[in-house]
C-alpha atoms as one frame of an Amber mdcrd trajectory, in Angstrom:
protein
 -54.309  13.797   8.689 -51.634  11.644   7.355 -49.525  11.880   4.352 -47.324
   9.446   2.971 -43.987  11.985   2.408 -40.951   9.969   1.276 -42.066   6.463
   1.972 -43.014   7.285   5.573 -46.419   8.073   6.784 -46.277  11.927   8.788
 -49.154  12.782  10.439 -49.564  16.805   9.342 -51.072  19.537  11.456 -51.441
  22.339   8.286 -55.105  23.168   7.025 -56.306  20.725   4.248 -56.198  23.569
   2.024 -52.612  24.787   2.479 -50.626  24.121  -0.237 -48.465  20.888  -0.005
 -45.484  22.919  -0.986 -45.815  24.335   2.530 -46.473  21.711   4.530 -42.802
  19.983   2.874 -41.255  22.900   3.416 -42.671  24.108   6.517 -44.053  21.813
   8.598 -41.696  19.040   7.873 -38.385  20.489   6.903 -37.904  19.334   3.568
 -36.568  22.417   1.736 -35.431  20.650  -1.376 -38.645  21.630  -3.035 -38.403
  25.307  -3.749 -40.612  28.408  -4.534 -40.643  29.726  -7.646 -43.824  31.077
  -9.333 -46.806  30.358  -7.254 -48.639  29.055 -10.132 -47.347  26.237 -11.397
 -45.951  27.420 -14.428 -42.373  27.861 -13.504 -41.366  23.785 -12.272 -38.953
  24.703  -9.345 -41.714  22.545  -6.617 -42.178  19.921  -8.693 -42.397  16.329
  -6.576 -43.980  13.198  -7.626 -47.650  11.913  -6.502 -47.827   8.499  -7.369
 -44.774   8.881  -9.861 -46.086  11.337 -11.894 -44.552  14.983 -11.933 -46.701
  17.379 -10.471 -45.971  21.007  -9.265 -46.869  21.271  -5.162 -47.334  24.764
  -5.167 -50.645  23.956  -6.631 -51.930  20.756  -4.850 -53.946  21.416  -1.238
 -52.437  18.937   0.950 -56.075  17.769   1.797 -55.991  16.017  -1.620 -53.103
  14.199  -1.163 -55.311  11.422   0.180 -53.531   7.601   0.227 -50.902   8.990
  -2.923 -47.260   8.553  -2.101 -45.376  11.895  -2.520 -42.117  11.671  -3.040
 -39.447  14.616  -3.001 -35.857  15.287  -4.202 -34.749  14.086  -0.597 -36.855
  10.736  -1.370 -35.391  10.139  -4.624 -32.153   8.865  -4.310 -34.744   5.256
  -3.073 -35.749   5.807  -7.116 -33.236   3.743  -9.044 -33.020   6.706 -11.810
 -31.640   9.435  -9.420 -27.903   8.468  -9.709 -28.006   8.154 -13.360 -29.625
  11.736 -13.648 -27.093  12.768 -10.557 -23.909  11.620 -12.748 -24.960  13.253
 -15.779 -25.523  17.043 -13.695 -22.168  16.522 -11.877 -20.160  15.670 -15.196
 -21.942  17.999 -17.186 -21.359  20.976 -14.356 -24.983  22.220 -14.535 -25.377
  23.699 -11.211 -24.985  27.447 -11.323 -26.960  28.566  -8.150 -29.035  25.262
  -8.357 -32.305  26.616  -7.132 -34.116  25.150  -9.740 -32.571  22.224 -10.132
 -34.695  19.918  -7.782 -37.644  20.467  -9.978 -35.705  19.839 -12.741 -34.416
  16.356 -11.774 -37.835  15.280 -10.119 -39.426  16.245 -13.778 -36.957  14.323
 -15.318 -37.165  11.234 -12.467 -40.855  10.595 -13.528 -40.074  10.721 -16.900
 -37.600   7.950 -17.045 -40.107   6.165 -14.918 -42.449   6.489 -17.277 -40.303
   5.476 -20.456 -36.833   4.381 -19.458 -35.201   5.642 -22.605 -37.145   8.581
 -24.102 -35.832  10.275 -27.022 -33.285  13.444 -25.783 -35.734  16.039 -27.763
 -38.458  14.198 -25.155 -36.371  14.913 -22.340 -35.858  18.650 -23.557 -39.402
  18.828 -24.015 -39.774  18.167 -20.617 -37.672  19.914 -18.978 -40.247  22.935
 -18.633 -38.401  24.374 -14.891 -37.689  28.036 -15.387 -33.804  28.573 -15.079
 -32.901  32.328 -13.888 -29.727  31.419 -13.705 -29.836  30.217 -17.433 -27.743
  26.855 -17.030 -29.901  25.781 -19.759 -27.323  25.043 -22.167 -25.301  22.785
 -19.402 -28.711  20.622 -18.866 -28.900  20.295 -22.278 -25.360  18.690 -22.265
 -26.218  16.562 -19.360 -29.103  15.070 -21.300 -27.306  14.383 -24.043 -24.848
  12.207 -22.398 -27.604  10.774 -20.507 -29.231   9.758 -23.421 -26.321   8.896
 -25.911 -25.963   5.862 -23.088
């Protein structure tokens, strides 16, 4: 089967029922999406299908069908990921960054969505698990993002 990964069609070789987390991380090397939970209640594999946020853990990459996936290596082709970028580099947010990816890709479909959402919106959003506990830096981040 083919999938559409990143704007370019990759023919995949994984069972239809293997989770598409696996099959980006696995079977064609994009380890920007992590693994956090399992379940898809933690937001550290979220990508986009179509645009909208969705956590990869949980999707079989059978139904994938003609959607578009798109990754946190695909998302610098989104006009929103230098923006969101800025704000985590000037806002020092990064601690050991393993959430972060899911964080940004939740936050990428959101501005897609509605290009200036209210900051309480944003935080709202921003449901990604942080072990690290940078939480207080993101929250920084989006407020200069937002106060734009």
């Amino acid at each position: 089967m083919d999938v559409l990964v990143n704007g370019v069609a990759r023919r995949i070789r994984s069972s239809p029922d293997t989770p598409l987390l696996w099959v980006l991380r696995d079977e064609l090397d994009l380890t920007g999406t992590k693994y956090g939970c399992g379940t898809g209640s933690c937001g550290v594999c979220t990508v986009h299908l179509d645009g909208a946020a969705i956590p990869s853990c949980l999707l079989p990459v059978g139904e994938v069908g003609n959607a578009a996936v798109t990754t946190i290596e695909g998302l610098s082709a989104a006009g929103t990921f230098a923006e969101l970028e800025r704000a985590w580099l000037d806002a020092d947010v990064s601690q050991c960054g393993y959430c972060q990816p899911g964080v940004l890709m939740t936050l990428a479909a959101l501005l897609t969505q509605a290009p200036r959402p209210a900051e309480a919106d944003a935080i709202k959003a921003v449901k990604v698990i942080c072990r690290c506990g940078s939480y207080p830096a993101m929250r920084r981040a989006l407020h200069r993002l937002f106060a734009r």
